[in-house]
C-alpha positions in Angstrom: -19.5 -9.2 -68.0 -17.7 -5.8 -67.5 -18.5 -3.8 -64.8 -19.1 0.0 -65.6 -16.5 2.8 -64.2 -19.5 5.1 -64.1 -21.1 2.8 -61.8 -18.5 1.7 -59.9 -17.4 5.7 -59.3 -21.2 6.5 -58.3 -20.5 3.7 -55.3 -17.8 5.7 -54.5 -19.5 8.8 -54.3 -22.3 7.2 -52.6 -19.9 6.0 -50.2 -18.1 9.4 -49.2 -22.1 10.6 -48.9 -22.7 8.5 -46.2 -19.7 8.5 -44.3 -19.7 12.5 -44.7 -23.7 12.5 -43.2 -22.4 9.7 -40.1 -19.4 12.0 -39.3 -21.6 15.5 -39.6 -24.2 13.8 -37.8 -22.1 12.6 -35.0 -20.4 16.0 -35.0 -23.6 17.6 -34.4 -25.1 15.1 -31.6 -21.6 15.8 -29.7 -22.3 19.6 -30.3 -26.0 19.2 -28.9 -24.6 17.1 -25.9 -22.0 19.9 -24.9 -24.8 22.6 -25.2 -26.8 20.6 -22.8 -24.2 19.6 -20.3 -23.0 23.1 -20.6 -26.2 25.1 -19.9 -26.8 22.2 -16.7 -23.4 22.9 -15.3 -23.9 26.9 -15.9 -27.5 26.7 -13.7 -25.8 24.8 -11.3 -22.5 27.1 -10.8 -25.0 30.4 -10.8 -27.4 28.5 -8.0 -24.1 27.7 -5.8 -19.9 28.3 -6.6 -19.5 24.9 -3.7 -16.9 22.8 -5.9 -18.0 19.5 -6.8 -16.3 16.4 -7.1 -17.6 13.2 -9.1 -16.3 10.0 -8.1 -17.2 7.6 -10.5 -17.0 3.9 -9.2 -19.6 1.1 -10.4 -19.3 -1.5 -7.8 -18.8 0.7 -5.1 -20.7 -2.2 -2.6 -18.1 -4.8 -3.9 -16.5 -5.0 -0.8 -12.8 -5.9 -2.5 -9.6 -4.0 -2.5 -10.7 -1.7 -5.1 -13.3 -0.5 -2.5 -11.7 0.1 0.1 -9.4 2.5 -1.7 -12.4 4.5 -2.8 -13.6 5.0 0.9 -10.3 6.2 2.5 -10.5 8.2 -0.7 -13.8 9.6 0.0 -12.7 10.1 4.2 -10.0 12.1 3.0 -11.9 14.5 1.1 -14.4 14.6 3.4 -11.7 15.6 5.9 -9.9 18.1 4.5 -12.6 19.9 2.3 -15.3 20.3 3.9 -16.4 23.0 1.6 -16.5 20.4 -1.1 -19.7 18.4 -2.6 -18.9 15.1 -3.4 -20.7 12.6 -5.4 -20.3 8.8 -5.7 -21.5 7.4 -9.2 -22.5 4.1 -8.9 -24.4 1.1 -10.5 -25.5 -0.6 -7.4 -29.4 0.2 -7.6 -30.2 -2.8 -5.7 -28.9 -1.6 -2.4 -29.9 1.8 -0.6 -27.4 4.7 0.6 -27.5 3.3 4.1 -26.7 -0.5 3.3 -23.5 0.4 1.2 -22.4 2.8 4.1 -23.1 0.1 6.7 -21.0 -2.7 4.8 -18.6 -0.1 4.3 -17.9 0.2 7.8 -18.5 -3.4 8.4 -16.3 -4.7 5.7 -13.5 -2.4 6.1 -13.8 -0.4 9.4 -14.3 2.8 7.4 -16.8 5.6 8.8 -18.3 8.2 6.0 -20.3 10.7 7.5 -23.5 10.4 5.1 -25.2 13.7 5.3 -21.6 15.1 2.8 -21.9 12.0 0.2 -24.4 12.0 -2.1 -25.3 8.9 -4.5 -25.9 8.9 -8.4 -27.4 5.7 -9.2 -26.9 4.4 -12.7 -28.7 2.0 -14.6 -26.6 1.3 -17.5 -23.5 -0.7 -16.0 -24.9 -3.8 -17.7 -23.0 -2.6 -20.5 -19.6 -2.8 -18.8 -20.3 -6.9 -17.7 -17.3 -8.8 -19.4 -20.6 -11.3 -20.1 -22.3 -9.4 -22.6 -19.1 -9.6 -24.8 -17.8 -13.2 -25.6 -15.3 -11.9 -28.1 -13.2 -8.7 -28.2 -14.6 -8.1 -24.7 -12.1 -5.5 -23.9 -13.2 -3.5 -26.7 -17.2 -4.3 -25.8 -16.4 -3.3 -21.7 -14.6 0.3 -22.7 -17.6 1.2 -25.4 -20.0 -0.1 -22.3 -18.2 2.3 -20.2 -18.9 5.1 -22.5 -22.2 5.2 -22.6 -22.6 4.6 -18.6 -20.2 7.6 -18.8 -22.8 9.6 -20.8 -25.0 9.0 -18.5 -23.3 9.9 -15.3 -22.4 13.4 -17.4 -26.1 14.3 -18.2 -27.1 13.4 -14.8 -24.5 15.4 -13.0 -21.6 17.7 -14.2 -18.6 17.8 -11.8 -15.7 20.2 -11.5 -13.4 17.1 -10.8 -14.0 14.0 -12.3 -12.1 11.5 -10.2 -12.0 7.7 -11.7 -11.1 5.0 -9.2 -11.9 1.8 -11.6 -10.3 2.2 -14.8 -12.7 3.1 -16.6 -10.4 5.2 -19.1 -12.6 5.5 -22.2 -15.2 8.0 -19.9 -11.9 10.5 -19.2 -12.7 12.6 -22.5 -16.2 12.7 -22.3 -16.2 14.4 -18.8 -12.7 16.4 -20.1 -14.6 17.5 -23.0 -17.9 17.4 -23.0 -17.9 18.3 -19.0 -15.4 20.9 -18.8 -14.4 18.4 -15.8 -10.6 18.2 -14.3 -9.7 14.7 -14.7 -8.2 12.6 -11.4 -7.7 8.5 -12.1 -6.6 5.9 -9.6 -5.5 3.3 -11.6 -5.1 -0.4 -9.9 -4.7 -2.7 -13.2 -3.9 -1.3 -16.9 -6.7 -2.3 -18.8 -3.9 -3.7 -20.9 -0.1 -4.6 -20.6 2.7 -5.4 -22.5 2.6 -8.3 -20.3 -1.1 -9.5 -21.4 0.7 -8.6 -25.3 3.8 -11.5 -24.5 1.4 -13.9 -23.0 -0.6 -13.7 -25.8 2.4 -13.6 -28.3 3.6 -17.2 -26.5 0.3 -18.4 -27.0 -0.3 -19.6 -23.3 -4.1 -20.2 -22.2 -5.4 -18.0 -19.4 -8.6 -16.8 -18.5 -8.2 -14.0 -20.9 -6.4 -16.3 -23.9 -8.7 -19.5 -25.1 -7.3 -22.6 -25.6 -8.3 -22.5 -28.9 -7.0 -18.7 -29.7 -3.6 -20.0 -27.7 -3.3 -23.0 -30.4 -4.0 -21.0 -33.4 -1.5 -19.1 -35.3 -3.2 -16.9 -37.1 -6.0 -16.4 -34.6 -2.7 -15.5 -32.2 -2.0 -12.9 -34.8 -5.4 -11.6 -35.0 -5.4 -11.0 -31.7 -2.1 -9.6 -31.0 -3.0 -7.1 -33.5 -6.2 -6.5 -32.2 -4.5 -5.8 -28.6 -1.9 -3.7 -30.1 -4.9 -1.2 -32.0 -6.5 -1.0 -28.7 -3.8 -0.1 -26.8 -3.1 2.9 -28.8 -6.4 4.4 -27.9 -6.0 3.0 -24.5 -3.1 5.1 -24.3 -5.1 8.1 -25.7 -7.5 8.2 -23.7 -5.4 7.6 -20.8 -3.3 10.8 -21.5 -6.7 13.1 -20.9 -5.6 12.8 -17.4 -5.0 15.9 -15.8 -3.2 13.8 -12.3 -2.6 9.9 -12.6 -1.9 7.5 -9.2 -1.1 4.2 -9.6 -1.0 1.4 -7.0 2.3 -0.2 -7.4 5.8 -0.4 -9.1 4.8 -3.2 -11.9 1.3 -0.5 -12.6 3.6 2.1 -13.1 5.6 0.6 -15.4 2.9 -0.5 -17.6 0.9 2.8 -17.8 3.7 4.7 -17.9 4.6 2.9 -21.4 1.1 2.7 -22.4 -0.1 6.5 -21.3 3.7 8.0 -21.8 2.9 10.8 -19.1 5.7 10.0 -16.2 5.6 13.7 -15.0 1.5 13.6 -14.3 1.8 9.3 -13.0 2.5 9.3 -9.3 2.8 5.7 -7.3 0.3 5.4 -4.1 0.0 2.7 -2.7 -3.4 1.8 -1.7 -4.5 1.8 2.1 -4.3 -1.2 4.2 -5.9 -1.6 7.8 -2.2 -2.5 9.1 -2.4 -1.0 12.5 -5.2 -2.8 13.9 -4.1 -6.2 12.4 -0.7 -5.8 13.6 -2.3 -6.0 17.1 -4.1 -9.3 16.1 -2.8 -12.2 18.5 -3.0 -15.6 17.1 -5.3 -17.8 18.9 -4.6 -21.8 19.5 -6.7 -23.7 17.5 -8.9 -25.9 19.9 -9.3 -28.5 17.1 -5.6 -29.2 16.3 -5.9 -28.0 12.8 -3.4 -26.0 10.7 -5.4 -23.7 8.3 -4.5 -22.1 4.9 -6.3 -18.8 4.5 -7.4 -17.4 1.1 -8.4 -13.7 1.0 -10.2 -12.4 -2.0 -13.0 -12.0 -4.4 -14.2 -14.7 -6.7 -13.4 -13.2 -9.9 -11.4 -15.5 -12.3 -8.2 -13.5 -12.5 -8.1 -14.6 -8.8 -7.2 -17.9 -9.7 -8.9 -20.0 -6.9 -8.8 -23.4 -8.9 -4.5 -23.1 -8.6 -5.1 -22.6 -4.8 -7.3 -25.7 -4.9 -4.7 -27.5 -6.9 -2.1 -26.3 -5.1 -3.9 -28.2 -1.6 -3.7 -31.6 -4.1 -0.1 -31.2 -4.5 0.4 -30.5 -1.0 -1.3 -33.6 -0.2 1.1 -36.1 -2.7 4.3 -33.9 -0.2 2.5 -34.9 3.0 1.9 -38.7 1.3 4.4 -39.8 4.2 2.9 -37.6 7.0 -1.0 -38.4 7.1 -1.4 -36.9 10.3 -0.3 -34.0 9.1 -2.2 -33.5 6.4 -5.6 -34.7 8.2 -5.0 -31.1 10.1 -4.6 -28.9 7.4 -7.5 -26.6 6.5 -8.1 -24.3 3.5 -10.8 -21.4 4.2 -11.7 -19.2 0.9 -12.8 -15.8 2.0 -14.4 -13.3 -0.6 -17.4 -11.5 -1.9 -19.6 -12.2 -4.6 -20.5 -9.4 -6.7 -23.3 -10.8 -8.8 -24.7 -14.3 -10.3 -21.6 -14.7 -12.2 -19.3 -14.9 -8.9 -22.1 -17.0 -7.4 -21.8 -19.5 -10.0 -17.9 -19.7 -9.7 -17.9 -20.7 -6.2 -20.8 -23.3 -7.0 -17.9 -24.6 -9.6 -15.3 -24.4 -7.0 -16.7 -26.6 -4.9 -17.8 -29.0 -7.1 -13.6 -29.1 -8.4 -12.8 -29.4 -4.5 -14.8 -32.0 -4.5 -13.2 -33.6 -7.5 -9.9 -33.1 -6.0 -11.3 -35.0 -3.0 -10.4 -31.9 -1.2 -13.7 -30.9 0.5 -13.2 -32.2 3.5 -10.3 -30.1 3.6 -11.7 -27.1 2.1 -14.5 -24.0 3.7 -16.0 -21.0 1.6 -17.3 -18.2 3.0 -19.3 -15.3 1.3 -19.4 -12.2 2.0 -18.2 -12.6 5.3 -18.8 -10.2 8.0 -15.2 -7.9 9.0 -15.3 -10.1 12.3 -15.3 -13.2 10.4 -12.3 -11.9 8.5 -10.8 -11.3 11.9 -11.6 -14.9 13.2 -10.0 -16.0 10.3 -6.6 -14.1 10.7 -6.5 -15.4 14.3 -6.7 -18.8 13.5 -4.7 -19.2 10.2 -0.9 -19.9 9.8 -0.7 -19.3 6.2 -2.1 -17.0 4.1 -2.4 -17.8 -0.2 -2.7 -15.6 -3.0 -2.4 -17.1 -6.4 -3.3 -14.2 -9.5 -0.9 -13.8 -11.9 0.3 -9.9 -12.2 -1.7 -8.6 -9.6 -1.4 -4.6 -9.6 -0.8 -4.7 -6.0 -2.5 -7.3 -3.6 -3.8 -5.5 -0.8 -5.4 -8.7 1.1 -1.1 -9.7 0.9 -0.5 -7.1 3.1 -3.1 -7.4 5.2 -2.5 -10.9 5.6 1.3 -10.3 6.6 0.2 -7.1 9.0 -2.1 -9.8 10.3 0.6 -12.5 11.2 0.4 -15.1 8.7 3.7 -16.2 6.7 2.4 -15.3 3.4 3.1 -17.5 -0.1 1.9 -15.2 -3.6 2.0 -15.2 -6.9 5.9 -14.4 -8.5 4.8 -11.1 -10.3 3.1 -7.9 -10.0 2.8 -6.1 -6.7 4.1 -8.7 -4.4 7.0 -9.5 -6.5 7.6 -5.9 -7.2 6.6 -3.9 -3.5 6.0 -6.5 -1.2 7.5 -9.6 -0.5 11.2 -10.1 0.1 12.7 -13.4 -0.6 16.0 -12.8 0.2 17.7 -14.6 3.4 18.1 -12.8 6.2 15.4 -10.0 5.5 12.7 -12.8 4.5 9.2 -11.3 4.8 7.6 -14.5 2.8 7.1 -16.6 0.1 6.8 -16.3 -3.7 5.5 -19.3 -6.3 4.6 -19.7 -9.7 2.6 -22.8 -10.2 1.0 -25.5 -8.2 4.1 -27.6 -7.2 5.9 -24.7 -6.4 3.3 -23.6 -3.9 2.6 -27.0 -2.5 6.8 -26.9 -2.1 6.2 -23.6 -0.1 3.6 -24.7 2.0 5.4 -28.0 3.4 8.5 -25.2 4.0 6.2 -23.3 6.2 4.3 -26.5 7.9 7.7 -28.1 8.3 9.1 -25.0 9.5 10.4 -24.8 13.4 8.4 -22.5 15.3 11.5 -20.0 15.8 12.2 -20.0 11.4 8.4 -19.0 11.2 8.1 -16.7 13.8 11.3 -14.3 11.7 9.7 -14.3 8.8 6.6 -13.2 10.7 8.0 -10.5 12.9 10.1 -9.1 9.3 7.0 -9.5 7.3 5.0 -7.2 10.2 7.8 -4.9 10.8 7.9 -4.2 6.6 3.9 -3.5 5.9 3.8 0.1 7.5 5.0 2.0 4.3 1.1 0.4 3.2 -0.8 2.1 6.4 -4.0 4.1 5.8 -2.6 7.2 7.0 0.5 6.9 4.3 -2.5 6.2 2.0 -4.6 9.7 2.6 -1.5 12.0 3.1 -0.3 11.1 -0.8 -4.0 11.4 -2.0 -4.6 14.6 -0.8 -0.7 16.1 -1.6 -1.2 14.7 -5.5 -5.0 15.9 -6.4 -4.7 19.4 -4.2 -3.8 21.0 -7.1 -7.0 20.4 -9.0 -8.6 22.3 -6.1 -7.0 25.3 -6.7 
């Protein structure tokens, strides 16, 4: 049976009908929405001319690295404009104003004077939890962050939109539908030509199935599925009016992604080094030689290669018992919901498969005294995630004392660890043989070998302080103040 041209050029037509009426009618919703948000923004500027700032940061109670950059961030403005109003945007509903500013200054030593920071709670961050999207999750996350980025805008319209989570996708809406100046602190690309060759090599990760890695075509399907996003990542990414980024190998990546050198400016982020350069190391009463872990229990930590890492150690020590009865692994990070929760839960049931867990501790959401405790008594601190934009908790562990062994990537390969003899400041690895390798090295180590590579790694981590932190801030946004 033929198929008739008439009918087949009515599809057509009724085709161009309805794309026409989606594309008019999304035209005019966006039209509506900048009416609004413009009329809001107008009432508020003819009530006061006080400039406002909008810092927009969902898991502002994390209590992670990420955090404590948006605190010195928020002390800095607080300091030097005091004529400013600044806003937090946040999807933490479950926690009052005074309980995120009291584990603020608990977890990270940080003081905010509460009477200039006001809250905006949100109630649509479920949409940016990497759960609700089993496939093309990156995709599902920057939608999510959209519409939580709608409705920060209707609730309040800020002069300065500053961004310290990554959450690119929400820079037009405030450039263009808020009239807003746009500031981003970027720690991780959302994607990188790195993700793009592990992908292309079909290695498993966390973010590359087994089955995806095995596949050829679902390898191409995916690389081209990357590539497409990246090309609006980078679009969106250039509605920056100022970009910082937190490290040499971030840099790199944005800068080839977003293609706006003369706007991207490397930060680093701020780390407590002062105090923890004071921290004296305590002996251990119980003879043991602990391994400390610093870090929130999020998969692209990596914790299972740390566990597996302690196995390997064991089959080096085979011929030394004694030695390895004394060693000690303690986990120290924050959960930030159910999901995290249930991770550790499978941690320790793998330490336990590893017949680690006598050897092994967690603790959650430790108190910043705990932390302390912890930097006293440990030897070695461990960081295993692969291409971490920075790796703040590295540099806090080397202020802190402890001969530190990360990841061979990213930040520490890139800013912060020096291998080379004579200027050693630590250690870097790859996989779990290599770090079990570099752990014997340290415990095998005479006291005089470690103690360089301690006094070099201390010496090396002030270019990382606080201070250095809040003077770049406030030099690289002051022109959106203006």
């Amino acid at each position: 049976m033929l198929f008739c041209p008439c009918k087949l050029l009515s599809l057509v037509y009724i085709g161009i009908f309805i794309g026409s009426f989606l594309i008019f009618g999304l035209i005019f919703i966006v039209i509506i929405l900048k009416q609004i948000i413009s009329k809001s923004k107008n009432k508020r500027l003819a009530e006061s001319s006080q400039q406002c700032v909008g810092i927009f940061h969902l898991y502002c109670n994390a209590g992670g690295g990420g955090e404590r950059v948006l605190w010195c961030a928020i002390r800095a403005l607080q300091n030097k404009y005091e004529g400013a109003r600044i806003l937090l945007y946040t999807g933490d509903t479950d926690v009052t104003p005074k309980q995120i500013l009291s584990k603020c200054r608990n977890n990270f030593n940080i003081i905010i004077d509460p009477d200039r920071l006001e809250f905006i709670f949100l109630n649509q961050r479920k949409w940016v939890e990497a759960e609700k999207y089993p496939v093309f999750t990156l995709l599902g996350q920057s939608i999510g962050s959209m519409i939580v980025g709608f409705e920060a805008l209707l609730k309040f319209q800020p002069d300065i939109f500053m961004d310290t989570m990554g959450y690119a996708f929400t820079y037009p809406i405030f450039k263009y539908l808020g009239g807003s100046k746009i500031a981003c602190y970027t720690h991780y690309p959302t994607i990188s030509t790195d993700m793009l060759r592990r992908v292309a090599s079909r290695k498993t990760a966390f973010n590359n199935k087994g089955h995806v890695a095995k596949n050829p075509f679902f390898t191409w399907a995916k690389l081209s599925y990357y590539r497409i996003y990246a090309s609006f990542y980078g679009m969106v990414g250039r509605c920056s009016n100022t970009v910082m980024v937190n490290s040499t190998w971030t840099e790199n990546h944005v800068n080839h992604i977003w293609n706006i050198p003369l706007r991207t400016h490397r930060v680093y982020p701020p780390c407590e080094v002062n105090h923890l350069k004071d921290i004296q190391h305590v002996p251990n009463s119980d003879g043991n030689i602990y391994i400390l872990s610093v870090g929130q229990y999020r998969p692209e930590k990596d914790h299972p290669l740390i566990l597996q890492s302690l196995y390997e150690l064991r089959t080096y020590l085979q011929t030394d018992e004694a030695l390895w009865d004394r060693v000690r692994l303690i986990f120290v990070g924050s959960c930030r919901n159910d999901e995290d929760s249930e991770r550790v839960k499978n941690l320790r049931d793998f330490s336990k498969h590893l017949a680690l867990d006598d050897h092994v501790e967690f603790k959650v959401n430790a108190s910043y005294q705990e932390l302390i405790q912890c930097y006293q008594k440990s030897l070695v601190g461990i960081h295993a995630m692969w291409n971490e934009h920075f790796g703040i908790s590295v540099v806090e562990l080397m202020a802190a004392g402890l001969i530190m062994i990360a990841n061979r990537s990213g930040g520490p390969k890139t800013d912060i660890i020096e291998t080379s003899e004579g200027s050693q400041t630590g250690f870097l690895a790859e996989d779990p043989e290599d770090y079990a390798r570099c752990l014997a090295t340290v415990l095998y180590n005479t006291n005089e070998q470690n103690e360089k590579i301690r006094k070099a790694a201390r010496a090396s981590v002030d270019r990382f302080s606080e201070k250095e932190f809040e003077d770049d801030f406030l030099r690289i946004v002051a022109p959106l103040f203006d």
